[in-house]
VOPAGU-2260 file (C-alpha; in pm, 1 decimal, decimal comma):
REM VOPAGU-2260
SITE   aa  ch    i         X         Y         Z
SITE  UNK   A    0     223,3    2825,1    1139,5
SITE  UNK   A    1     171,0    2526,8     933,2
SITE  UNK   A    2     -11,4    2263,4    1080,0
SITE  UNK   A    3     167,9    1999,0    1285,0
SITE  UNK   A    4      88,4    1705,4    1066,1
SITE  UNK   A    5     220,6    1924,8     788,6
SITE  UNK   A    6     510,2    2084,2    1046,1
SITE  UNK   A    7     659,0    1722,4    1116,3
SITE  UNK   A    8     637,4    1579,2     766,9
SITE  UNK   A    9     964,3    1417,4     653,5
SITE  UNK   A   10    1016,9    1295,5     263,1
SITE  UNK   A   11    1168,6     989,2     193,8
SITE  UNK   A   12    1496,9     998,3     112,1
SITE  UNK   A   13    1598,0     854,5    -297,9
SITE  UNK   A   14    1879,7     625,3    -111,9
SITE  UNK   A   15    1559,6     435,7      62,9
SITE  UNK   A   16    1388,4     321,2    -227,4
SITE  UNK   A   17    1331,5      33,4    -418,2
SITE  UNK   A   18    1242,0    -124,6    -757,4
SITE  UNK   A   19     893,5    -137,0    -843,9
SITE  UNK   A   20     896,5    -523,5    -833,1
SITE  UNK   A   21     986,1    -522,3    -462,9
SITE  UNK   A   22     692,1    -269,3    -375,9
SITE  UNK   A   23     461,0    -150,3    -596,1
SITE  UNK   A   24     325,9    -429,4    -776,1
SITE  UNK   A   25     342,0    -699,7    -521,6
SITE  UNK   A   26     163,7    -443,6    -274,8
SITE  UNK   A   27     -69,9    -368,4    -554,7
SITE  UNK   A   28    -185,2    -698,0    -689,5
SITE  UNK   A   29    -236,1    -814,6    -327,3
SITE  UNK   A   30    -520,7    -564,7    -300,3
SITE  UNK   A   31    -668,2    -771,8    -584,4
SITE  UNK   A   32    -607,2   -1086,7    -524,0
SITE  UNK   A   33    -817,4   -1004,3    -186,1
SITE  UNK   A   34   -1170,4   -1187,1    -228,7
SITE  UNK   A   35   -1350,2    -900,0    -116,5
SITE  UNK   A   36   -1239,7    -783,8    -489,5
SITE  UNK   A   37   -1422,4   -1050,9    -703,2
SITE  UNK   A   38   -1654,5   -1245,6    -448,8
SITE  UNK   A   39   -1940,9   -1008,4    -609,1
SITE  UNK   A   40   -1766,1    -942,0    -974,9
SITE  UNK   A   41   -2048,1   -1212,4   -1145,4
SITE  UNK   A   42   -2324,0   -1053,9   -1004,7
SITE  UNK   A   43   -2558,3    -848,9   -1269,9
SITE  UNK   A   44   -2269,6    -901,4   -1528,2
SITE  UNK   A   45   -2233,5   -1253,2   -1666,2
SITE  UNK   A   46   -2627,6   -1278,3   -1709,7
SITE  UNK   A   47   -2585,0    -997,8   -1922,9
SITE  UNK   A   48   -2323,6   -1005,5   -2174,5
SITE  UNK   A   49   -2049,0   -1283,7   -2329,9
SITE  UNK   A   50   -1748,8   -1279,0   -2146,3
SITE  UNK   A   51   -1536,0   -1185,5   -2399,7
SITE  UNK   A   52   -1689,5    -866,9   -2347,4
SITE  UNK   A   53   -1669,8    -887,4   -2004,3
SITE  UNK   A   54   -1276,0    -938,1   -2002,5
SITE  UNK   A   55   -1259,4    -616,7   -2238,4
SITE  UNK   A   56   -1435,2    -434,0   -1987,4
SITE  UNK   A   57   -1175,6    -581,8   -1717,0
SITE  UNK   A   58    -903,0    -423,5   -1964,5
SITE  UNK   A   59   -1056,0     -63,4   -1978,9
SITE  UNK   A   60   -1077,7     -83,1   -1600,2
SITE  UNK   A   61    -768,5    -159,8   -1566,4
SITE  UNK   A   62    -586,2      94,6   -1767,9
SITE  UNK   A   63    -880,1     367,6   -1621,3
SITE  UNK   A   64    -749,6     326,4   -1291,5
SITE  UNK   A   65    -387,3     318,0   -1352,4
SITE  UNK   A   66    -432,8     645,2   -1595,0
SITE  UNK   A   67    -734,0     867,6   -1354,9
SITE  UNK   A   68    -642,1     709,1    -992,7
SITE  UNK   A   69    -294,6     628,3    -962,7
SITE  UNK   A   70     -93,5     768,6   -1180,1
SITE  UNK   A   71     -75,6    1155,0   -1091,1
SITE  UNK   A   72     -64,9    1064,8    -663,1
SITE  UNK   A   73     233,9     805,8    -750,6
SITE  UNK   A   74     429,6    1071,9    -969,5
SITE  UNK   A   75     372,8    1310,0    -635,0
SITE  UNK   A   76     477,6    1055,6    -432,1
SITE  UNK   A   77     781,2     975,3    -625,0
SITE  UNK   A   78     875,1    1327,9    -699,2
SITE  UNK   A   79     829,4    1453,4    -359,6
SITE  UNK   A   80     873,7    1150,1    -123,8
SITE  UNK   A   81     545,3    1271,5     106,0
SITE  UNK   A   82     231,3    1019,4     158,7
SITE  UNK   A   83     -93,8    1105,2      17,2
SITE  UNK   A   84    -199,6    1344,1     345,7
SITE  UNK   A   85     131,1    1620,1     256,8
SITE  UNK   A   86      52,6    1604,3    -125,2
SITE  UNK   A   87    -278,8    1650,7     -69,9
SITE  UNK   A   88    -288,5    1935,2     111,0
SITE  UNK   A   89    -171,6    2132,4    -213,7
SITE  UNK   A   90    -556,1    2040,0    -358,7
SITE  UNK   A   91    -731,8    2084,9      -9,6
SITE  UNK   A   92    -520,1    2302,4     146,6
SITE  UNK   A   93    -310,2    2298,7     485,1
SITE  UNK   A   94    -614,4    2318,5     695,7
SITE  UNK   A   95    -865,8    2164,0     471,3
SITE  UNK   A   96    -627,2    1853,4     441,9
SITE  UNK   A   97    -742,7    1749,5     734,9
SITE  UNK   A   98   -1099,1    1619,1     597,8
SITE  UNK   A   99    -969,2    1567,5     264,0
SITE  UNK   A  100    -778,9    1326,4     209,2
SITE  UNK   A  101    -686,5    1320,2     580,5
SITE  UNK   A  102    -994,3    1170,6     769,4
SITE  UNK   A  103   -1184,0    1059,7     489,7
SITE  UNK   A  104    -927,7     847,9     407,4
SITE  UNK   A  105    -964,6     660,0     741,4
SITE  UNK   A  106   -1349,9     652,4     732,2
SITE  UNK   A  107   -1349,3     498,0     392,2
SITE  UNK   A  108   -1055,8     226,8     561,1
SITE  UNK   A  109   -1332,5     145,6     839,9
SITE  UNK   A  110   -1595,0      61,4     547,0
SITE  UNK   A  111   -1308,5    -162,2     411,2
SITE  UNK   A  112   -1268,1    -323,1     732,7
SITE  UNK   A  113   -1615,5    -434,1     803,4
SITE  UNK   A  114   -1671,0    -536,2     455,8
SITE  UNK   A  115   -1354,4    -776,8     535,2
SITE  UNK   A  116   -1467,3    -895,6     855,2
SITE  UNK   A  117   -1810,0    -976,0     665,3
SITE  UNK   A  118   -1677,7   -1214,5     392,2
SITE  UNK   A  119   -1399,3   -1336,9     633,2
SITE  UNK   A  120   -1643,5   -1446,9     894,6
SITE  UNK   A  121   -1870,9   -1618,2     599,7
SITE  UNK   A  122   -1588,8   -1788,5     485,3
SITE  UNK   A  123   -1502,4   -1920,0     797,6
SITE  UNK   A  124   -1842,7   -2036,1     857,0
SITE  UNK   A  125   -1850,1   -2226,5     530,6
SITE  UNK   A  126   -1506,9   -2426,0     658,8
SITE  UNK   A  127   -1674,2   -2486,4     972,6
SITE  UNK   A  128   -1986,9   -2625,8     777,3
SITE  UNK   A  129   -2207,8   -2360,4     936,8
SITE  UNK   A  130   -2499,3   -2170,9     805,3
SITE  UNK   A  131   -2515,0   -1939,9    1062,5
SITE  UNK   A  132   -2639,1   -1615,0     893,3
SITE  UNK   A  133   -2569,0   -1201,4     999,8
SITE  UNK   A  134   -2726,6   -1118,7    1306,4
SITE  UNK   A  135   -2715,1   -1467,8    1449,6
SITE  UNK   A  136   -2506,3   -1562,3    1804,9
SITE  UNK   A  137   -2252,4   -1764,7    1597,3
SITE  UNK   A  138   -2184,2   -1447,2    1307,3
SITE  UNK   A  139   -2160,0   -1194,2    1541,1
SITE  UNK   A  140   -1880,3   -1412,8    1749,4
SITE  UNK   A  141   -1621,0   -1486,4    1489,3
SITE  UNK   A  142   -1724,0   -1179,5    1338,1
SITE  UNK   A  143   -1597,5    -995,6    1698,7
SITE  UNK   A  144   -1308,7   -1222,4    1738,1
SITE  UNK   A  145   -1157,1   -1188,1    1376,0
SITE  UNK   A  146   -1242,8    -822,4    1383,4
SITE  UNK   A  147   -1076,9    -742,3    1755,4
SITE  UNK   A  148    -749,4    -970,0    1629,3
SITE  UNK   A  149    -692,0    -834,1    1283,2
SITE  UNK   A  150    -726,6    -461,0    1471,1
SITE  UNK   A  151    -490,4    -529,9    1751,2
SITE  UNK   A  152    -246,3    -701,9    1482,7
SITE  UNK   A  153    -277,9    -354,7    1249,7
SITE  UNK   A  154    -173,7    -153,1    1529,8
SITE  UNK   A  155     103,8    -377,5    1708,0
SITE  UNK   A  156     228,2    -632,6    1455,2
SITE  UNK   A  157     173,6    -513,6    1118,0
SITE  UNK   A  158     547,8    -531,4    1040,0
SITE  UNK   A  159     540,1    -912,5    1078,1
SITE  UNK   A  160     240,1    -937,0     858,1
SITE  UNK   A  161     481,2    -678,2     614,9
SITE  UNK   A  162     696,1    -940,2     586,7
SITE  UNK   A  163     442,8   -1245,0     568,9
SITE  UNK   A  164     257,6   -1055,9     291,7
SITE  UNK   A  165     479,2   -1188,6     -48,0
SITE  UNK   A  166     370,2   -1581,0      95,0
SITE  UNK   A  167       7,2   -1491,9     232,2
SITE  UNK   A  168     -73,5   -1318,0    -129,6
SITE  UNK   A  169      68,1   -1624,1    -332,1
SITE  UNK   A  170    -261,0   -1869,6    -143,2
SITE  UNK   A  171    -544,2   -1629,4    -375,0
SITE  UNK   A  172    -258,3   -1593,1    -687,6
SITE  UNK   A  173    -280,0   -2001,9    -679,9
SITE  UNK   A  174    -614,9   -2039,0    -542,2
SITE  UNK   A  175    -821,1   -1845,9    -840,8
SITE  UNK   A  176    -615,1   -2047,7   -1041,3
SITE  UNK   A  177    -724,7   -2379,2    -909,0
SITE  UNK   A  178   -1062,6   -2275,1    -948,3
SITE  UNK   A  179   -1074,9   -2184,8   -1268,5
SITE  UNK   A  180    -915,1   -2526,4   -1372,9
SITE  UNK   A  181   -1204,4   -2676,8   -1219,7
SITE  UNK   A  182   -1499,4   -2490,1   -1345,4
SITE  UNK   A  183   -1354,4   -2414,7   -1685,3
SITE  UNK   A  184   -1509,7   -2704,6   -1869,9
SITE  UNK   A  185   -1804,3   -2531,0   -1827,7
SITE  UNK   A  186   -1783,9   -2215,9   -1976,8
SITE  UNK   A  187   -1904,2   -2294,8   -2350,3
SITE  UNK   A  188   -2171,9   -2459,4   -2195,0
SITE  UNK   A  189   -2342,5   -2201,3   -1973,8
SITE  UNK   A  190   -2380,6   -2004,8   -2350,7
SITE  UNK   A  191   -2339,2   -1651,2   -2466,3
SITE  UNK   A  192   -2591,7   -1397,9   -2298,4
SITE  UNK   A  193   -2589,7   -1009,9   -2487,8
SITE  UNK   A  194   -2931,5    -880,2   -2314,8
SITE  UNK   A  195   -2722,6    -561,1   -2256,8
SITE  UNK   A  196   -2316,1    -570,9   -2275,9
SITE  UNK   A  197   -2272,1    -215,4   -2270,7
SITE  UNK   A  198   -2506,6    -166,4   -1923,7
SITE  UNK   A  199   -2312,0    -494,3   -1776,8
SITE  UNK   A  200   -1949,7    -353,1   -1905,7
SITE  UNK   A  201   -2026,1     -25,5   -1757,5
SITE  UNK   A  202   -2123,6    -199,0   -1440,2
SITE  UNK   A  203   -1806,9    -390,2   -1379,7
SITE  UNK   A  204   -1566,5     -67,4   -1489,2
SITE  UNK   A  205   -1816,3     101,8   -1176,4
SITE  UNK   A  206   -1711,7    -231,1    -925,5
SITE  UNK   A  207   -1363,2    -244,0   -1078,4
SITE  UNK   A  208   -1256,8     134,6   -1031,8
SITE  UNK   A  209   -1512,9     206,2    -714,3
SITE  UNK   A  210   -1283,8    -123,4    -516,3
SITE  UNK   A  211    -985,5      69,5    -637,2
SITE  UNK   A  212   -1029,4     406,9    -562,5
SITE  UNK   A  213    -858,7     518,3    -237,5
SITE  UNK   A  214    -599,4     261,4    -322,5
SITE  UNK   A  215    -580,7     500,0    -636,7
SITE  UNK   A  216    -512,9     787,4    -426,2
SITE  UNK   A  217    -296,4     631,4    -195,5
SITE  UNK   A  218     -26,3     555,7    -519,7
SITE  UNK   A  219     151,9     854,1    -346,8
SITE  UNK   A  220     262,3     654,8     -61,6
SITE  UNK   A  221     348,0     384,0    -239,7
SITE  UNK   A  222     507,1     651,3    -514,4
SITE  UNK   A  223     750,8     738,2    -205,0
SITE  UNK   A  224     913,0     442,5    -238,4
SITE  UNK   A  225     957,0     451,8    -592,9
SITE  UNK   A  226    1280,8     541,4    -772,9
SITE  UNK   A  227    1186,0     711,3   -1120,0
SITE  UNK   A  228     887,5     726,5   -1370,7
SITE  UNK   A  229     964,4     404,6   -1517,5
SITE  UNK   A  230     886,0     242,0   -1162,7
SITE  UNK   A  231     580,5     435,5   -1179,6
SITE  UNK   A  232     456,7     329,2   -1480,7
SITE  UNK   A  233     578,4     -46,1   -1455,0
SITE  UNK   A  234     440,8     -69,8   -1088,6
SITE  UNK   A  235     104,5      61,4   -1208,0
SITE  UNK   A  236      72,6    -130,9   -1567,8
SITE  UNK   A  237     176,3    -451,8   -1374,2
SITE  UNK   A  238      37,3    -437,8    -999,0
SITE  UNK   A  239    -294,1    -269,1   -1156,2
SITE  UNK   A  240    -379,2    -324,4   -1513,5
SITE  UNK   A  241    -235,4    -681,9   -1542,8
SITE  UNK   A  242    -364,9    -770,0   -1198,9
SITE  UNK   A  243    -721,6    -686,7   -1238,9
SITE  UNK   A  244    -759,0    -886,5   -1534,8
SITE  UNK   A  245    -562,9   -1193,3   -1403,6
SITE  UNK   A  246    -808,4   -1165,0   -1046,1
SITE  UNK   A  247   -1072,0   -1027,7   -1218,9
SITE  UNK   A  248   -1110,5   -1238,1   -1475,2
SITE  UNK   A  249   -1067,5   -1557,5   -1330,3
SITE  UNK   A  250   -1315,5   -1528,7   -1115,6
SITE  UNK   A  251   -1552,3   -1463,0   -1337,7
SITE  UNK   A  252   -1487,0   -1710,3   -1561,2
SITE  UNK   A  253   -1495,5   -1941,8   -1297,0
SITE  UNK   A  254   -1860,3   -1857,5   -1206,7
SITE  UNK   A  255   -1957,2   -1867,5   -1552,5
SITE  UNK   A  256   -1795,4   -2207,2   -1563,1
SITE  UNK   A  257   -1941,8   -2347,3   -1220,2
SITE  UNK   A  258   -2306,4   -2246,0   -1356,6
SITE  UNK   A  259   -2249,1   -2435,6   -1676,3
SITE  UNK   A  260   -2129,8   -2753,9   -1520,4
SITE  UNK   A  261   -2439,4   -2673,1   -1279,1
SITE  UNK   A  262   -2715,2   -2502,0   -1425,9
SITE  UNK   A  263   -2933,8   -2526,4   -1104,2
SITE  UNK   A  264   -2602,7   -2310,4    -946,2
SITE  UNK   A  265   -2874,6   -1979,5    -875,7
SITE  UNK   A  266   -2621,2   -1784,8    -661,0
SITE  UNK   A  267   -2292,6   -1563,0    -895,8
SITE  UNK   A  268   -2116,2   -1495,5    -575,5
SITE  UNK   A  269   -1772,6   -1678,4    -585,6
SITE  UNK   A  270   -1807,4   -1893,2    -239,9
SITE  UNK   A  271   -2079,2   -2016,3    -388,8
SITE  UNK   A  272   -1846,4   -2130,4    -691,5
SITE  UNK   A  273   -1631,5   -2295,1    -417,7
SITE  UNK   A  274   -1916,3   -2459,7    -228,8
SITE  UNK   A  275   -2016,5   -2629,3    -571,4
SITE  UNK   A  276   -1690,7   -2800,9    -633,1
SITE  UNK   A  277   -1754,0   -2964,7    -281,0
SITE  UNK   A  278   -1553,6   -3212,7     -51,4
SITE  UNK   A  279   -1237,5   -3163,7     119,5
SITE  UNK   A  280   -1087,0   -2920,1    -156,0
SITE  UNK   A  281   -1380,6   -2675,4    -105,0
SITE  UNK   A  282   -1297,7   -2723,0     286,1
SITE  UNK   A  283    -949,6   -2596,5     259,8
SITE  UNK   A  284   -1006,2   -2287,3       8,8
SITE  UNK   A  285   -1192,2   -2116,4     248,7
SITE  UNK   A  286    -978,3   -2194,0     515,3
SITE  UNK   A  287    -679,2   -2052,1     273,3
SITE  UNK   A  288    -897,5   -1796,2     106,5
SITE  UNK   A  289    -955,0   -1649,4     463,3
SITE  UNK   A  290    -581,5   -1678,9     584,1
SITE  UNK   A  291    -475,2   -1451,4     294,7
SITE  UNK   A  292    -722,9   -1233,2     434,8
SITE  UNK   A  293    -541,5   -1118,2     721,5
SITE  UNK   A  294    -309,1    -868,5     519,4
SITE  UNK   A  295    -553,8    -648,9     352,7
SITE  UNK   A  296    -788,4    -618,9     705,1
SITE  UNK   A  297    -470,0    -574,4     918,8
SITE  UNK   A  298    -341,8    -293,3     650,4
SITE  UNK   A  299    -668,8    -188,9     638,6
SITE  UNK   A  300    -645,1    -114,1    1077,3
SITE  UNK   A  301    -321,3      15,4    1019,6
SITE  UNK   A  302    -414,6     297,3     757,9
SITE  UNK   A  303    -742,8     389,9     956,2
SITE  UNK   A  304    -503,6     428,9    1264,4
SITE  UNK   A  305    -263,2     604,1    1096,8
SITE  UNK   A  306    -495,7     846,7     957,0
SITE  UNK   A  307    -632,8     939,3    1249,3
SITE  UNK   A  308    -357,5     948,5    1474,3
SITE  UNK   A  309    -195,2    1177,7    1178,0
SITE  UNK   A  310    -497,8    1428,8    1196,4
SITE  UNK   A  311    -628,1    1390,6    1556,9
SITE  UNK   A  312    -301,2    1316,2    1748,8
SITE  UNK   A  313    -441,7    1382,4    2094,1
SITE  UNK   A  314    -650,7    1063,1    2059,6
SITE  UNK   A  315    -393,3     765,8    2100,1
SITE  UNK   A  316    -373,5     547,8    1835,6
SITE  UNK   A  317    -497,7     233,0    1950,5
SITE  UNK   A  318    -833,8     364,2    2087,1
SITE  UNK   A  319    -918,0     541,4    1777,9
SITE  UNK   A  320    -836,1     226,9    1607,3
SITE  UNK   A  321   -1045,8      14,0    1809,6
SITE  UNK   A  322   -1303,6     280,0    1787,9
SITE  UNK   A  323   -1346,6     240,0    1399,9
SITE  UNK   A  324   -1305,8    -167,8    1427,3
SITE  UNK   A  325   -1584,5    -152,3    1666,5
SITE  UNK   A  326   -1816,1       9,8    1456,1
SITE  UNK   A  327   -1667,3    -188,9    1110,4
SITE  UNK   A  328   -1746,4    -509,1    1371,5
SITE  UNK   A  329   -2141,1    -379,3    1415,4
SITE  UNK   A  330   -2149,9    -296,5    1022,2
SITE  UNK   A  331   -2050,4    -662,5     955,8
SITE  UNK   A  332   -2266,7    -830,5    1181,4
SITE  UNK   A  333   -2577,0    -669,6    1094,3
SITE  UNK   A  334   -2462,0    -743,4     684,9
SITE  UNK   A  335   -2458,6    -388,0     616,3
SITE  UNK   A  336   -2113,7    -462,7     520,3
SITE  UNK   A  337   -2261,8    -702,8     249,4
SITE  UNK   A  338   -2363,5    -435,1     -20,2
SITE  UNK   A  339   -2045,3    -491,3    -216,0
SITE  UNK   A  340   -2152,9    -302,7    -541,1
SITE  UNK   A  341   -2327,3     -32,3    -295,7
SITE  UNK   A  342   -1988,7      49,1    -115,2
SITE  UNK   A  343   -1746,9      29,3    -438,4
SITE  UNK   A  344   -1972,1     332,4    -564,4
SITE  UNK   A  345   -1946,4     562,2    -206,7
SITE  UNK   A  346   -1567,3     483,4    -223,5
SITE  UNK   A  347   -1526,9     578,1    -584,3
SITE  UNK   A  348   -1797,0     900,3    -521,0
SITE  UNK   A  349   -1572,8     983,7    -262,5
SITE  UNK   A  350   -1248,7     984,9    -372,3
SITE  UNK   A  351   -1336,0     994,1    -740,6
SITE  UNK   A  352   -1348,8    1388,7    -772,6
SITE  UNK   A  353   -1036,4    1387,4    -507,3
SITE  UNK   A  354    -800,1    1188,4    -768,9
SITE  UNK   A  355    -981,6    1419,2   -1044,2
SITE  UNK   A  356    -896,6    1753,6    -840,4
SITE  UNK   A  357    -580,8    1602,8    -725,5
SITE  UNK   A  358    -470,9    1557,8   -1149,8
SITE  UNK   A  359    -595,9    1913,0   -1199,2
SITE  UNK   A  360    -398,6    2049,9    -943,2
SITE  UNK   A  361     -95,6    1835,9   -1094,6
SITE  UNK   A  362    -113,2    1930,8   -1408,0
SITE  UNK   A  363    -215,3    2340,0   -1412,9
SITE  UNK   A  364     136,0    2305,9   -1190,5
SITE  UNK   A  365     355,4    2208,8   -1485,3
SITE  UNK   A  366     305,1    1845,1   -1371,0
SITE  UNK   A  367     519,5    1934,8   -1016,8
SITE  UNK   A  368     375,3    1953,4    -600,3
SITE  UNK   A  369     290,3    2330,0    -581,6
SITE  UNK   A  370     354,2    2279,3    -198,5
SITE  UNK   A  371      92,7    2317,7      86,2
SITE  UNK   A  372    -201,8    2594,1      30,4
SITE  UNK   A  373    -285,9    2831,3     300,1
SITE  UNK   A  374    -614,5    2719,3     477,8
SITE  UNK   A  375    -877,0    2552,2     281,0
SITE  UNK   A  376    -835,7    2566,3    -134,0
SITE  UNK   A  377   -1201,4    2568,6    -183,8
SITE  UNK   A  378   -1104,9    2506,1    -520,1
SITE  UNK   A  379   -1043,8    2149,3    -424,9
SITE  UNK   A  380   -1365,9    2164,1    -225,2
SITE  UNK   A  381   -1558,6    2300,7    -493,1
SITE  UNK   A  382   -1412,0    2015,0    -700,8
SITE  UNK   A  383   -1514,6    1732,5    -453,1
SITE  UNK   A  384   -1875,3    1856,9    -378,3
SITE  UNK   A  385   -1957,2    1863,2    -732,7
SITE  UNK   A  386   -1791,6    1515,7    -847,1
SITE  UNK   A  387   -1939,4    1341,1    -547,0
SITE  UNK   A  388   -2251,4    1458,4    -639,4
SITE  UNK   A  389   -2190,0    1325,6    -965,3
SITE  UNK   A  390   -2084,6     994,1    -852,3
SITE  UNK   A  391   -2377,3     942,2    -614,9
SITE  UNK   A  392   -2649,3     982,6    -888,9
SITE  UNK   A  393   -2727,4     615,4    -907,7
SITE  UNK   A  394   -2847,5     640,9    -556,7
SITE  UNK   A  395   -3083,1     957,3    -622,6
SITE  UNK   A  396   -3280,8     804,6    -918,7
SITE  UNK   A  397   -3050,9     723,9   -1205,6
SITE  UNK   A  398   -2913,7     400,7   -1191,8
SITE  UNK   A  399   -2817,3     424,4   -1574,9
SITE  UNK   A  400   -2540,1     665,3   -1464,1
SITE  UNK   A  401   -2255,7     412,3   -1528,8
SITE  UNK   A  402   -1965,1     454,7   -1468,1
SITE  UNK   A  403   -2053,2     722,9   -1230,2
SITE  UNK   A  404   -1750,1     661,5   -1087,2
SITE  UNK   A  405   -1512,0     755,9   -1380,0
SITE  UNK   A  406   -1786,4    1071,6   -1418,8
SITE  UNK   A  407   -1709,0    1179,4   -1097,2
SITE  UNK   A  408   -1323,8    1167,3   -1165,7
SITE  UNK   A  409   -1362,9    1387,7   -1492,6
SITE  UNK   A  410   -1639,2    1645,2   -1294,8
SITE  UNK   A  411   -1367,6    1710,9   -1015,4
SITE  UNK   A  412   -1100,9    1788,4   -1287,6
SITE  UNK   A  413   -1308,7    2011,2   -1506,4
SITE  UNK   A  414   -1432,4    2206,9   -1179,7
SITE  UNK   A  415   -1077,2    2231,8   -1045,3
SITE  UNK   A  416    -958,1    2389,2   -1313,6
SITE  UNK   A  417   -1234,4    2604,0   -1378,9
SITE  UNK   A  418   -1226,5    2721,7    -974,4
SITE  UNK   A  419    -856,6    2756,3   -1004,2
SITE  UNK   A  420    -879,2    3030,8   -1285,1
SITE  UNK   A  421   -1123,6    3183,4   -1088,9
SITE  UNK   A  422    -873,1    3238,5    -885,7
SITE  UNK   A  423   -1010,0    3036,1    -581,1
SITE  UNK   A  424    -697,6    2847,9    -485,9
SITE  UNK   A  425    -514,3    3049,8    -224,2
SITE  UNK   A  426    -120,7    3100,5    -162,3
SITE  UNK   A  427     136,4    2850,9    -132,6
SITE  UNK   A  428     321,7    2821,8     224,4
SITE  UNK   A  429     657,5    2682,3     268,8
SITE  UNK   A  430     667,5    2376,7     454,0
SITE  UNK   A  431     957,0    2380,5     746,2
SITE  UNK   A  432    1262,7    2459,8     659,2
SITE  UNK   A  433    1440,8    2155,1     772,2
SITE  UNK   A  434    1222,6    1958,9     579,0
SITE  UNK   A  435    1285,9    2150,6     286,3
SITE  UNK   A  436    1639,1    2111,2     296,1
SITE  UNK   A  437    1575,6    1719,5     333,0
């Protein structure tokens, strides 16, 4: 008996699909073009290598992700038309899917939350004029009242924010933009810092590829909707690789710019870029730069929810979704949520060595979905302890480790395959029949 999130699976159907300019890339550079992407880029980077070097860096990490992350879930997704949690449970197994890259998945989507509902309740703050810091009366109200709003929309509107999504995007695309116009003048002058542009390269591949990661991993449901390889490979190259380097490296030009027109600029966070240019303009980017929040924290609701009501479907979807915006709420107002660099390194630790067991899988099956795997493939397990490890070892005393990210990718590969000769991986099962036939 195969479980029932397996057991009710249904593919999508090649007569559904789309172009990968109507899903994929839009979809894709939206993630980017989120501020919770950049606000931090600056930080330990620009003071430590010429940004020439720090847009080449922006290139690697671009291609990186679109090659380790995406790449082998959007070819399952496309091939099979399943999401992420039927794919997966070829690595992981039918029962072991649930953890991996079942409820992890959600988990991780909570972390994303509160880190939204952290920078959108600072951004707000700045419109309002407000210093009003985490932990204070004034944070921890908009930070309850965005929070509770953007969860309730995730669960009962998010097909109106679908369809607002194309417009809402377009306010960062043009917003970065503006920015940079403005702070530009000052990028000569702020001069050329090389202290250490390998450490500060490998540092923003970490941020670039750590923000990315379960977005990697979830190419397979956005593969689903694809039509052929070439919308796989344009989608990625385009809604990835071009993206990051066009949000990316704006941004960080910008600040670079902004501290050169303003040397006593201290801060390399990008509000405070926005702050500097000052007056009504500043005013009304964070009031836009927080409206084109709203679709990544309500997708971000709706993919927690969806996880868990996939996995645990005795627990009704909108209390386990308020469940996890509570607690991304409490994260947020106590400025846990803050740690930007911090959380892009759990994410990519986490779903690093699934991406790099997920590949391994992929490919030692002539590059096709084996199909679900009886109980728990502690192949895949094996794969994941071992590359999180791996990708956690900046927190346990070796900060050096860089990109421990892209380490952790190539550690759950290597000890996939190795596992899988062993002959760890246990039998395929047939999904149901009528699904089959689909």
């Amino acid at each position: 008996m195969l479980p029932e999130y397996l057991a009710k699976a249904k593919p999508n159907l090649c007569t559904a699909r789309t172009p990968w300019y109507l899903n994929t890339a839009p979809s894709y550079a939206g993630v980017f073009l989120w501020v919770a992407f950049y606000q931090s880029m600056a930080v330990g980077t620009i003071d430590r290598a010429p940004w020439t070097v720090l847009l080449l860096a922006l290139v690697i990490a671009g291609l990186l992700s679109y090659a380790l992350y995406y790449y082998v879930p959007a070819m399952l997704g496309m091939k099979t038309g399943y999401p992420l949690y039927v794919v997966g449970s070829s690595t992981f197994g039918t029962t072991g899917g649930y953890l991996m890259p079942g409820l992890l998945m959600g988990l991780l989507q909570v972390g994303w939350f509160a880190v939204g509902t952290f920078f959108s309740t600072k951004y707000i703050l700045a419109a309002m004029g407000s210093e009003a810091a985490p932990g204070s009366a004034t944070f921890a109200g908009i930070a309850i009242a965005w929070g509770y709003s953007m969860g309730l929309i995730g669960v009962l509107g998010i097909q109106y924010v679908a369809k607002a999504s194309l417009f809402l995007n377009a306010i960062p695309f043009l917003m970065v933009l503006v920015v940079f116009f403005r702070t530009s003048g000052g990028i000569e002058a702020y001069g050329t810092p090389s202290t250490d542009p390998l450490g500060a390269s490998l540092l923003l591949i970490q941020m670039v590829i750590g923000f990315f990661a379960t977005a990697g991993a979830a190419g397979a449901d956005f593969g689903m909707s694809m039509r052929n390889e070439s919308d796989v490979r344009m989608g990625g190259l385009t809604g990835i690789a071009l993206a990051i380097l066009y949000a990316g490296g704006l941004p960080l030009l910008s600040v670079i710019g902004a501290k050169g027109l303003n040397p006593a600029l201290a801060s390399s966070q990008y509000d405070s870029v926005i702050s500097s240019i000052g007056g009504f303009l500043a005013l009304a980017m964070f009031v836009l730069f927080t409206l084109a929040s709203i679709v990544p924290a309500c997708f971000c609701a709706f993919i927690a929810g969806n996880s868990f009501s996939t996995m645990i479907p005795s627990v009704p979807r909108m209390l386990s979704t308020m469940i996890g915006v509570t607690i991304a709420i409490g994260l947020a107002i106590t400025g846990v949520a803050e740690n930007l660099i911090g959380f892009f390194s759990i994410v990519g630790a986490s779903f690093g060595p699934i991406c790099g067991a997920m590949a391994a899988d992929w490919y030692l099956s002539d590059q096709r979905w084996a199909g679900p795997r009886e109980g728990i493939n502690w192949a895949g397990y094996g794969a994941w302890a071992v590359g999180f490890l791996v990708g956690i070892l900046p927190f346990i005393g070796y900060p050096n480790v860089q990109p421990a990210v892209v380490y952790s990718f190539l550690a759950g590969f290597v000890v996939y395959v190795a596992l899988a000769k062993a002959g760890l991986q246990p039998k395929v099962v047939p999904l149901n029949p009528s699904a089959a036939a689909a």
